[in-house]
C-alpha positions as CSV (number, residue, x, y, z in Angstrom):
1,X,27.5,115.3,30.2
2,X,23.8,115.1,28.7
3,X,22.1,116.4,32.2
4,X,17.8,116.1,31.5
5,X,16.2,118.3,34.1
6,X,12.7,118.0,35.1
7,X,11.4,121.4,36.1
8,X,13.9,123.1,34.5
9,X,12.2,126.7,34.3
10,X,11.3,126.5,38.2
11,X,13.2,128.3,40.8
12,X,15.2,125.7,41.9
13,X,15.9,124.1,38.1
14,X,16.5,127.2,36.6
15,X,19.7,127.9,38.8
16,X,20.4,124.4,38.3
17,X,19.9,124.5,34.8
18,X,22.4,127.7,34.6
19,X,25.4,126.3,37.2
20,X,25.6,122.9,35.0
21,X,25.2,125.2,31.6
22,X,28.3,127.0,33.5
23,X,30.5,123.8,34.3
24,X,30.5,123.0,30.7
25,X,27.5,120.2,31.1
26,X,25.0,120.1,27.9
27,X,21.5,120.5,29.6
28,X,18.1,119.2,28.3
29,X,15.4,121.4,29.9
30,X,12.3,119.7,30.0
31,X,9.3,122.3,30.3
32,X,5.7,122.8,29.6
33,X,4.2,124.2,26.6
34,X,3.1,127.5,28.9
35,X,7.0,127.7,30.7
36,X,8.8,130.6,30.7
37,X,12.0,129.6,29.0
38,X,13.7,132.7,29.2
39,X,15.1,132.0,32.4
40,X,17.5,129.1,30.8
41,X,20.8,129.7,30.3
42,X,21.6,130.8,27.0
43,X,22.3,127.1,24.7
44,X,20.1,124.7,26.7
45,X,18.7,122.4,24.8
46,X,14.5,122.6,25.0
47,X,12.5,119.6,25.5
48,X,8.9,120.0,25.8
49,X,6.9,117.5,28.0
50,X,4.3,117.4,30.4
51,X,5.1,115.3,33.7
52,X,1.7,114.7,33.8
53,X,1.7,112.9,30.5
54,X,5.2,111.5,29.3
55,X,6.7,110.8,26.4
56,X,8.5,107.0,27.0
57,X,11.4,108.5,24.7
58,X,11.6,111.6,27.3
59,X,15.0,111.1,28.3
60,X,16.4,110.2,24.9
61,X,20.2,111.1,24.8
62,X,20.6,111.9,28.6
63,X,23.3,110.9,30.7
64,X,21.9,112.2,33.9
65,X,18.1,113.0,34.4
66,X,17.6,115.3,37.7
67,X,13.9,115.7,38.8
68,X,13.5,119.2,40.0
69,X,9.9,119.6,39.2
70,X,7.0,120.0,41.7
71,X,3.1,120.6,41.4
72,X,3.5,123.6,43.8
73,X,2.1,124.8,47.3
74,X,-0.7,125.5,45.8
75,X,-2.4,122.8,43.7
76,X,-5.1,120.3,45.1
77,X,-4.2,116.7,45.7
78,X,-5.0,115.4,42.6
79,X,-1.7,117.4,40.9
80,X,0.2,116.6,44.0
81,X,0.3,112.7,43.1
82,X,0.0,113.5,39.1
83,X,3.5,115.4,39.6
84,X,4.9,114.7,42.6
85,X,4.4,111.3,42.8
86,X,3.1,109.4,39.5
87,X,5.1,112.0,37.4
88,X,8.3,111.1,39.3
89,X,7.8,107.5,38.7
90,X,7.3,107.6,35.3
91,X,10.4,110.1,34.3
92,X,12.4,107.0,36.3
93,X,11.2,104.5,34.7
94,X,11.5,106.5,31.3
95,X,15.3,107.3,32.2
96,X,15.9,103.1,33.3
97,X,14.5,102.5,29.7
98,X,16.2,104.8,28.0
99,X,20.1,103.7,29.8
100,X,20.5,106.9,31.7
101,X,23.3,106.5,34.2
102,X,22.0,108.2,37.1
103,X,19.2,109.8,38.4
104,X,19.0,112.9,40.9
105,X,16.1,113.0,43.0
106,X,15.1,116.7,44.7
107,X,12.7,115.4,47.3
108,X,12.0,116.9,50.6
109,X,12.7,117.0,54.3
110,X,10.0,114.4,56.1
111,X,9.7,112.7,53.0
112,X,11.6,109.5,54.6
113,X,9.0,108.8,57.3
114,X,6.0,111.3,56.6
115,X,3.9,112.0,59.5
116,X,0.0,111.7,58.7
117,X,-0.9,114.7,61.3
118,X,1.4,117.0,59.2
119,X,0.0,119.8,57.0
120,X,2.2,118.8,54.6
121,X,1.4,115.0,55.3
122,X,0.3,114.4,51.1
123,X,2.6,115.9,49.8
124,X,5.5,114.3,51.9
125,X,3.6,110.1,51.4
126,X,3.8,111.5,47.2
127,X,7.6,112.1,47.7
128,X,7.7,109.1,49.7
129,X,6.1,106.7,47.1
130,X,8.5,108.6,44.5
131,X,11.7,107.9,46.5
132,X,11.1,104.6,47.0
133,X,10.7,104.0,43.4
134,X,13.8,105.6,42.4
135,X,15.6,103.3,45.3
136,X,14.1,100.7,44.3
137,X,14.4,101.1,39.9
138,X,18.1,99.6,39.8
139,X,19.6,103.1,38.4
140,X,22.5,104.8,40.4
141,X,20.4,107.0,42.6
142,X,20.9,110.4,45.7
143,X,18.7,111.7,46.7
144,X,18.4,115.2,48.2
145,X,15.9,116.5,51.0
146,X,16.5,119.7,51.6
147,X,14.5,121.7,54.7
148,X,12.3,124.5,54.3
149,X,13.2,127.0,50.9
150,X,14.6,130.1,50.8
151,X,15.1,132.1,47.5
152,X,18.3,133.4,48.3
153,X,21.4,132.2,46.5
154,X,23.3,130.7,50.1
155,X,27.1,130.9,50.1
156,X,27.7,127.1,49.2
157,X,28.5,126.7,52.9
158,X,26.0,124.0,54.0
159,X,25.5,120.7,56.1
160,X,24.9,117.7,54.8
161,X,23.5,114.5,56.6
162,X,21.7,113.4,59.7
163,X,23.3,116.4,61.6
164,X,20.7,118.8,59.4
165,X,18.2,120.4,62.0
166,X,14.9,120.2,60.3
167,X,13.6,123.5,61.4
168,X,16.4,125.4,59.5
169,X,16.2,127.0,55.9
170,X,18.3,125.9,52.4
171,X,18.9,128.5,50.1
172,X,17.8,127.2,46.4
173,X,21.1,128.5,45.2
174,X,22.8,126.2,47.6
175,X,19.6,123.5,46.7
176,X,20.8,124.2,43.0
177,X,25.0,123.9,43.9
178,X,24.2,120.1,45.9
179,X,21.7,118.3,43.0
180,X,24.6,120.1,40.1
181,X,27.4,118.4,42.3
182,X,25.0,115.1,42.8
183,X,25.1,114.6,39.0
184,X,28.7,113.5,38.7
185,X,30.3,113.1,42.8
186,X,31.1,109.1,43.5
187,X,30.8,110.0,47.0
188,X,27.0,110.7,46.9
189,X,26.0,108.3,44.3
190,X,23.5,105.9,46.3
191,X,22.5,108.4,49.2
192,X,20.0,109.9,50.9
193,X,20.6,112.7,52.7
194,X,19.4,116.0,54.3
195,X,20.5,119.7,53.4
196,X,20.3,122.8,55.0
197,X,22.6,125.8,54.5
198,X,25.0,127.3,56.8
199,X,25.7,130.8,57.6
């Protein structure tokens, strides 16, 4: 398949972008101008784009759009609900438009009913607002919240579901191995589910 990802050079969507390059999937990377594309797998095809400004032919000639991008820990709110939020609205709407088949969300745990006294408690309403659009667009949908990041690869051992406990850690590897099997599995089409890896 035609797989778009959003975020494609980060660390979650680059080892995305190399385990669908890897099970014979054609992937569109969509990066900004300053990216590091290096870290794509070697045939990707480059898309330059700016979530903060799209394109409404972004997701021409994509099957599957997954949105792996984020503003970061670091940027103010302002980025938060340009990227997280507004961004993520606007590549669904682009990919509805446009006749993609199916869009994979990587959201985050706490994003289903943020709580306002949480540090993270912007962040998690911009994911919210972003979810809800993506449920509520029409377009075959899952939707993945992970818990808290690692950057270790995981051992594609992991939990899925309402049994997750939301103070353990996903391994982006294993983050990566879920949103790649999320592109094309019947049985998650339509979900929204938790993630954590396993030992």
């Amino acid at each position: 398949m035609n797989i778009l990802i959003a975020g494609a050079t980060g660390n979650t969507g680059a080892r995305l972008a190399n385990q669908l390059q890897d099970g014979g999937h054609h992937v569109i990377a969509m990066h900004r101008e300053s990216s590091d594309t290096s870290v794509l797998p070697e045939g990707a095809q480059l898309r330059e784009a700016d979530l903060t400004n799209l394109s409404p032919d972004v997701c021409k000639d994509a099957e599957v759009v997954v949105f792996a991008a984020g503003s970061g820990g670091d940027t103010d709110e302002e980025m938060t609900d340009k990227v997280d939020r507004d961004g993520a609205k606007n590549l669904i709407d682009a990919a509805s438009d446009s006749g993609v088949k199916h869009f994979v969300m990587l959201s985050s745990v706490g994003a289903g009913d943020p709580d306002p006294d949480s540090e993270l408690a912007h962040y998690l309403q911009a994911k919210h607002e972003a979810d809800e659009h993506l449920m509520q667009s029409g377009l075959s949908y899952t939707i993945v919240r992970p818990v808290a990041l690692t950057d270790d690869d995981g051992s594609r051992n992991m939990r899925l579901g309402d049994e997750v406990d939301p103070q353990r850690k996903a391994a982006r590897g294993d983050v990566a191995a879920i949103l790649a099997r999320s592109t094309h599995e019947d049985a998650l089409k339509n979900k929204v589910f938790l993630m954590e890896s396993l030992a």
